[in-house]
N, C-alpha and C positions, 0 to 999 in steps of 0.2 A: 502495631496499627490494627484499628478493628474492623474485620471482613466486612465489605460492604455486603447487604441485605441482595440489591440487584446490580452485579458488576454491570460495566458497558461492554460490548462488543464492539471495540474499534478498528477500523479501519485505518492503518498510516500510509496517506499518501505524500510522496516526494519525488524528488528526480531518480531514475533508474537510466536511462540511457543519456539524457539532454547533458550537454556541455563536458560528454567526455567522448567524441567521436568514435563511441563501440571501441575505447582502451577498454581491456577488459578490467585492468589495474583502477581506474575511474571507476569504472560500472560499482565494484565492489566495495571502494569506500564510499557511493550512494549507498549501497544496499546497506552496510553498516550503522551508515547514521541511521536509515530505518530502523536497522534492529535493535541500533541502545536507545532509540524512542521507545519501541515496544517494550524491553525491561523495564525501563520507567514506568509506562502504563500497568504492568503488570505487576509492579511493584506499588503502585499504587491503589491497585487493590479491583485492575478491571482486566479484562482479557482481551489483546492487541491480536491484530492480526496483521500481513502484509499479502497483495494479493499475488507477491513472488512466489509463497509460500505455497500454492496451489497451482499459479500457472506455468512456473519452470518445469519440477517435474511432466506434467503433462506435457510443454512443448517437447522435452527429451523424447519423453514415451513416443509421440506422435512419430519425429522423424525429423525433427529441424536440425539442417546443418548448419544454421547461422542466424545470429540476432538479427530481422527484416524479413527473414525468409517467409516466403508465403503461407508457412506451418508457424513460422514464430508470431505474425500478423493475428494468424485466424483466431491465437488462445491468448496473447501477451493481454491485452485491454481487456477484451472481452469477457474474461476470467473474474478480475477485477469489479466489472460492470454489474458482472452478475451477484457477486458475495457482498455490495451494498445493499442489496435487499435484507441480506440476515444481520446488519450491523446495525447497532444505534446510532454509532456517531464516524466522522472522520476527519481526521488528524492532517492536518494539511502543512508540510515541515519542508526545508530544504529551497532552494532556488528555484529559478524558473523550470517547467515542468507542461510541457500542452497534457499530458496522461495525467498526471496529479490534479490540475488543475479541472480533467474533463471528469474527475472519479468527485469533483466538490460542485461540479453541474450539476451532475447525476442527484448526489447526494441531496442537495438543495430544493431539487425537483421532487425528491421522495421526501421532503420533510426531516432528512437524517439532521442529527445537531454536527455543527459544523466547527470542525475549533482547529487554532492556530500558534495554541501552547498549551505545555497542559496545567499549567498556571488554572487554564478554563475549568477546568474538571468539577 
């Protein structure tokens, strides 16, 4: 495959908590299908990102005892919110989702390109 000139900086958003009541066995096959979306992307020649990927560690760091807690609240979303400003685009994958869905508001609102397979690419 020939290296694209200007990869994208994607965003994949999907389910992380919704439809697996905090199982944590649930939570983690979300988080997966995120991350063989982001192999795909990045095999496709762009650079994927997930905003788990920056806001778990910090929740650790901070002090959260629990997915909801008012330390996982303050960084879960908001991490996320923040790291579409550096992206081009977001990946919008997975089931219903109020946080995935509110990270292709956001996106929308900034102009980011918006995509739903990567068929788009």
């Amino acid at each position: 495959m020939p290296e694209l000139t200007h990869p994208l900086l994607i965003l994949v958003a999907g389910p992380y908590r919704s439809g697996t009541n905090d199982d944590p066995d649930l939570i983690g096959q979300n988080v997966a299908l995120m991350e063989k979306m982001a192999l795909e992307i990045y095999r496709a020649g762009h650079l994927p990102v997930l905003g788990e990927w920056f806001a778990l560690p910090l929740i650790h760091t901070a002090g959260s005892t629990q997915i909801g807690d008012t330390i996982w609240n303050e960084l879960f979303h908001p991490v996320a919110i923040r790291l579409i400003s550096k992206c081009d685009a977001i990946l919008r994958i997975g089931g219903p989702s109020g946080g995935a869905d509110e990270m292709v508001r956001i996106g929308q609102e900034k102009g980011k390109r918006i995509l739903f397979s990567l068929e788009e690419l």
